[in-house]
N, C-alpha and C positions, 0 to 999 in steps of 0.2 A: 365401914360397918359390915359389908358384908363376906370380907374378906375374916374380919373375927369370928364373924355367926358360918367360918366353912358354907358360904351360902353363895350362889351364883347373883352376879350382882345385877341381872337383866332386871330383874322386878323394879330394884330399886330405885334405878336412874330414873325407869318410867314414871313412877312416884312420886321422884324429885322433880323431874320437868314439869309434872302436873299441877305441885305446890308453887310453883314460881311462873306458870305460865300465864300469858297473860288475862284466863280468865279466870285468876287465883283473887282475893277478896285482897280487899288494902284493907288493913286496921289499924286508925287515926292516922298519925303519921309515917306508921311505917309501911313502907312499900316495898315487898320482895319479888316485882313480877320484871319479868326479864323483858323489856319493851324494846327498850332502842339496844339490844345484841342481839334481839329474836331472828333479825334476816339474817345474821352472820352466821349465830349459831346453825339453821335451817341449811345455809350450805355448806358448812362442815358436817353435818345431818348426811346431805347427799355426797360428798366426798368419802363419808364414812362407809358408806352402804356399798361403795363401789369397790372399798379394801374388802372389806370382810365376803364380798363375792368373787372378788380377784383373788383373794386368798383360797379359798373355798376350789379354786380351779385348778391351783395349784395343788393341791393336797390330793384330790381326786381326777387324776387324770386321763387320757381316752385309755391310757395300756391297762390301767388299773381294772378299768370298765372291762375291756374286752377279758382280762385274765380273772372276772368273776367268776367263781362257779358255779353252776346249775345248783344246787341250793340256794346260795346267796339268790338269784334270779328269780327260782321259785318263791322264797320266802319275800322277799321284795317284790312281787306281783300280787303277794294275796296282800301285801298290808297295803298299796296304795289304791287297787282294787276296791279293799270291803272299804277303807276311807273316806276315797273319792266318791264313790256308791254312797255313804252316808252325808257327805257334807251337800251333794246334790238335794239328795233327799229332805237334808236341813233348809236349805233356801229354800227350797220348795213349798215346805211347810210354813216357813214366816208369811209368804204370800209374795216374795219380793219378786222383781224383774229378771228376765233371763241371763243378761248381765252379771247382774248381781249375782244368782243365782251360782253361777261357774267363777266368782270369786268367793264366794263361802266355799265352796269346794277347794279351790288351790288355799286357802287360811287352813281349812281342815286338815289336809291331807301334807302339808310340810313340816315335819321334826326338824326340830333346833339343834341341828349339827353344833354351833358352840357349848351349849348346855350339857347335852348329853355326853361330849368330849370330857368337859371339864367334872360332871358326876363322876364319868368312869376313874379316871385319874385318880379325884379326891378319895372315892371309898376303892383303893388299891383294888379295881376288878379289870383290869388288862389284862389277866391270865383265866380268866372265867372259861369254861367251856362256850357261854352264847357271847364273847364279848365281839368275837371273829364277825358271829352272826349280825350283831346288831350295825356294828361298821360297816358290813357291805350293804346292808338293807339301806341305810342313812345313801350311800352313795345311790345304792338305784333309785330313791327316793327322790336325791341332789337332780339326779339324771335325768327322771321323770319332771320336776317342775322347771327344771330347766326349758325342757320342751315346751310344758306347756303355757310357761309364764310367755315365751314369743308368741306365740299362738294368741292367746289372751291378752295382751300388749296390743298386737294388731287388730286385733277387736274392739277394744275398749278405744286406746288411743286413738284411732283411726277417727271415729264419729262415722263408720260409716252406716246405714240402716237399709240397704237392698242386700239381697242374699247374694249377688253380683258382686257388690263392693265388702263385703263381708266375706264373702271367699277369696277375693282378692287381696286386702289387707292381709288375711291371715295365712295365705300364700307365701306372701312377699316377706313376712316376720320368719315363716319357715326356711323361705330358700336363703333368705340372708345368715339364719344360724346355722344350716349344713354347708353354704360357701363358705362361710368364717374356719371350719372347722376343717374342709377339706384343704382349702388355699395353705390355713395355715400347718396342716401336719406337712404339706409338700415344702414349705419353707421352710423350716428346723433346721435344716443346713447352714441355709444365708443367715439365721435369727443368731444361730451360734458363734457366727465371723461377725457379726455385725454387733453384737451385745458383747467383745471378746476385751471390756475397757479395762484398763488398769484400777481408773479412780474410782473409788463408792460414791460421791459426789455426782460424778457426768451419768456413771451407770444408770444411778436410782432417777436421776431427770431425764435419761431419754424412755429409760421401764414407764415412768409416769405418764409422760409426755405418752408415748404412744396409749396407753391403757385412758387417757380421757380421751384422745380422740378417736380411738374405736368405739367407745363408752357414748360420745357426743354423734357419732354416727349414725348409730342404731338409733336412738330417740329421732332422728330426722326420717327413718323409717316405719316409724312410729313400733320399736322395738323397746322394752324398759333398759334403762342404762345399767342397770344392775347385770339385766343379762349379756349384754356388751362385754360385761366388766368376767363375768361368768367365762364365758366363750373364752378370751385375751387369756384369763386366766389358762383354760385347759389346753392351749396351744402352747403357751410357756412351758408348763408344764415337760411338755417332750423335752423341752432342749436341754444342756447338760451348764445352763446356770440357774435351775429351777433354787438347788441349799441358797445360792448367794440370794436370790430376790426374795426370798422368803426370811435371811437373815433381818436383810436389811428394812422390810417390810412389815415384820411383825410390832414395833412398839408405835408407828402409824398405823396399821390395822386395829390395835386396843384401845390408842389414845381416841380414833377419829369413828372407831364402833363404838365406845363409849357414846361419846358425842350422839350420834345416830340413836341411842334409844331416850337417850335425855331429849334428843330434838322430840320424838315422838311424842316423849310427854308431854310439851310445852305447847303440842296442836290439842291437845284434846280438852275440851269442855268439862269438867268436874260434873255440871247440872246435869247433860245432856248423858251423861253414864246411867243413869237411874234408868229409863226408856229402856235402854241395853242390856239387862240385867236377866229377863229371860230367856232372850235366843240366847244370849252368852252363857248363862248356866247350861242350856239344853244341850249347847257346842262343846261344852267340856264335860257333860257327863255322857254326852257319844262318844266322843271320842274318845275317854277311857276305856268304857265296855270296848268299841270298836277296838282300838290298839291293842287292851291284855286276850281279846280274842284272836286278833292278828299274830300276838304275839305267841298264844298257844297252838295256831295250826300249821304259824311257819316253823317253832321248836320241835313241834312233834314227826312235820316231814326233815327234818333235819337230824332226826334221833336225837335230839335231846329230852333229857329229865325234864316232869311237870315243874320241879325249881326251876331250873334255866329259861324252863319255856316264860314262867313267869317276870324274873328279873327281865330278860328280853322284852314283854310286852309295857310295863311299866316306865323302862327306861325309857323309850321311846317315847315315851307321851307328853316331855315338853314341846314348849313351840316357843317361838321368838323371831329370830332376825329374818328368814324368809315370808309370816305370817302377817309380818308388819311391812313388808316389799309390797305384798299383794295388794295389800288393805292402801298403801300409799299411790298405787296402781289405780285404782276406784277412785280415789279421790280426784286424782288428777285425769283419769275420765270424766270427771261429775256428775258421777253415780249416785245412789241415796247417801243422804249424810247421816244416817246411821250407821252406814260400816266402819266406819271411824272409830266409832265408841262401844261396838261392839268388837272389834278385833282389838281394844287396846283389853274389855274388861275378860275377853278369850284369853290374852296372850298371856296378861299380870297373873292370872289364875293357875294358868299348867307351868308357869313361868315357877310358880311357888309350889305348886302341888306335886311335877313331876319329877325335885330333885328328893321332895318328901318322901315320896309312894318309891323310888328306886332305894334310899335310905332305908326303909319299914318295907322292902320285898317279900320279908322273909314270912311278916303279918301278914299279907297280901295273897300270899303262898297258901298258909295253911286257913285263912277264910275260903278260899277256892279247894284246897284240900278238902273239907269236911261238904264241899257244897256238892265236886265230883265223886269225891267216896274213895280218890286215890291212896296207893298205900305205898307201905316205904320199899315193900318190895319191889312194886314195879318200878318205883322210882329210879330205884338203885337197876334195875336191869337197862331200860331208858338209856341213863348214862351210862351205864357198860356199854348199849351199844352204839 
């Protein structure tokens, strides 16, 4: 279906898993709720999340990182800045716990690298003047929650509640993701002799093999596996079989990402979404104003035209597979059981709205046109220069 409707299919599975999950209605005799596959599915759910972060590491790697440009850095500081700054501010405002609080913030402030990928692609803008822009923003963005989801991992998972064991946990979650990253750049040698296999068979099962148990490491750290899987990923990356693992990895990364937002749907309560409905609305109309702002003062230090600046902030404003990491993060701290159903009715919403609003930029453009008073002159100087 949503491969017809040109439409990203993250909403969808969500939807789907919600209709079949187990707190879906039975009527009379028919029963569509997924009961005895739910534990199966759930750890294909977690096998899923560990591709699409593995994958994620590869694609964006430390050289990448360092060879950003100071644009890129600037404009990537002010959008996870005014973000992060607003999704504080959001918890804040619900009345929730501190906790909680710094995961509404990480839901906020992570853009859905699949999504926005696959926008770009669909309406042919790879040659855009901001498309440069928006790609490295997403990576400092990648960059940033990477950090801080260890961080927040070792807080959350930890349980611990003195400011002693709180700065220790979240220590120990940091010192284990800069060891990972330095051990492993100094290994890229031996990874390249040692990964050097004839057969796609033995290759892909030692690649795996290693990526769960780095993945199963870090949770004994009390680190999320996800970021494990993150990390594994950006040290592959350097060595010179990054095309083959990503060959051989990508139709497991789609089949087993699939999976993963279908699982999501299948945890969430239907009932319990109603409750959710105003921090969720409140969360996705900051974070639009917040993003097409971000995205007009990282365009404008970058010289780009008020169009570009706009396409750039719009695009950005889906969420998805990171948003649902965080939120799955909370739970498994046993944190309030509303961020569940308020990050599913966040996600489904920009999940829809943000490939819409990059679709209709052009709308978007000239309502903000008539509202700054822009003209086409400057515009056109802008992108001259």
């Amino acid at each position: 279906m949503a491969e017809r409707l040109r439409f990203t299919s993250v909403p969808l599975l969500i939807i789907a898993g919600i209709l079949v999950g187990p707190h879906a209605p039975r009527i009379g005799p028919l029963d569509l709720r997924f009961l005895e596959s739910a534990e199966v599915i759930h750890f294909m759910g977690r096998v899923g999340v560990l591709f699409l972060l593995f994958y994620l590491g590869l694609e964006f790697s430390l050289g990448r990182l360092l060879q950003a440009g100071r644009t890129v850095m600037t404009g990537g500081s002010i959008y996870v800045a005014l973000n992060f700054t607003l999704g504080l501010l959001l918890g804040w405002s619900f009345g929730w716990p501190i906790k909680e609080i710094l995961v509404v913030a990480g839901i906020v402030t992570s853009t859905s690298t699949a999504i926005v990928a696959k926008v770009i692609v669909e309406l042919n803008r790879t040659a855009n003047p901001e498309t440069e822009m928006i790609l490295g923003m997403i990576l400092f963005d990648d960059i940033f929650l990477a950090l801080y989801l260890s961080v927040l991992s070792g807080l959350v998972l930890s349980g611990a509640t003195s400011l002693g064991g709180i700065v220790l946990s979240m220590g120990m979650a940091f010192g284990f993701m800069v060891a990972v990253l330095a051990v492993g750049r100094k290994l890229v040698p031996w990874l390249n002799r040692v990964l050097a296999i004839k057969s796609d068979e033995v290759f892909l099962l030692v690649v795996l093999a290693a990526l769960f148990a780095v993945a199963g490491f870090s949770e004994t750290l009390h680190v999320a596996q996800a970021i494990g899987a993150l990390l594994f990923g950006l040290v592959l990356a350097e060595t010179e079989h990054k095309a083959r693992i990503e060959h051989l990895l990508l139709p497991l990364r789609d089949f087993f990402g699939a999976v993963f937002f279908f699982s999501f749907g299948l945890s969430i309560d239907p009932l319990a979404l109603g409750g959710a409905v105003v921090p969720a609305v409140a969360a996705v109309l900051t974070t639009l104003g917040g993003n097409i702002s971000a995205g007009l003062l990282a365009g404008r230090a970058a010289g780009l035209s008020p169009r570009a600046s706009t396409n750039l902030g719009v695009t950005i404003s889906s969420r998805g597979e990171i948003s649902i990491v965080v939120a799955n993060l909370a739970k498994s701290g046993g944190l309030l059981q509303a961020m569940e159903p308020f990050a599913a009715l966040y996600v489904l919403t920009l999940a829809i709205l943000g490939p819409i609003l990059t679709k209709e930029s052009k709308s978007v453009y000239n309502v903000l046109k008539r509202i700054f008073r822009w003209t086409d002159a400057r515009a056109e100087g802008e992108r001259n220069s």
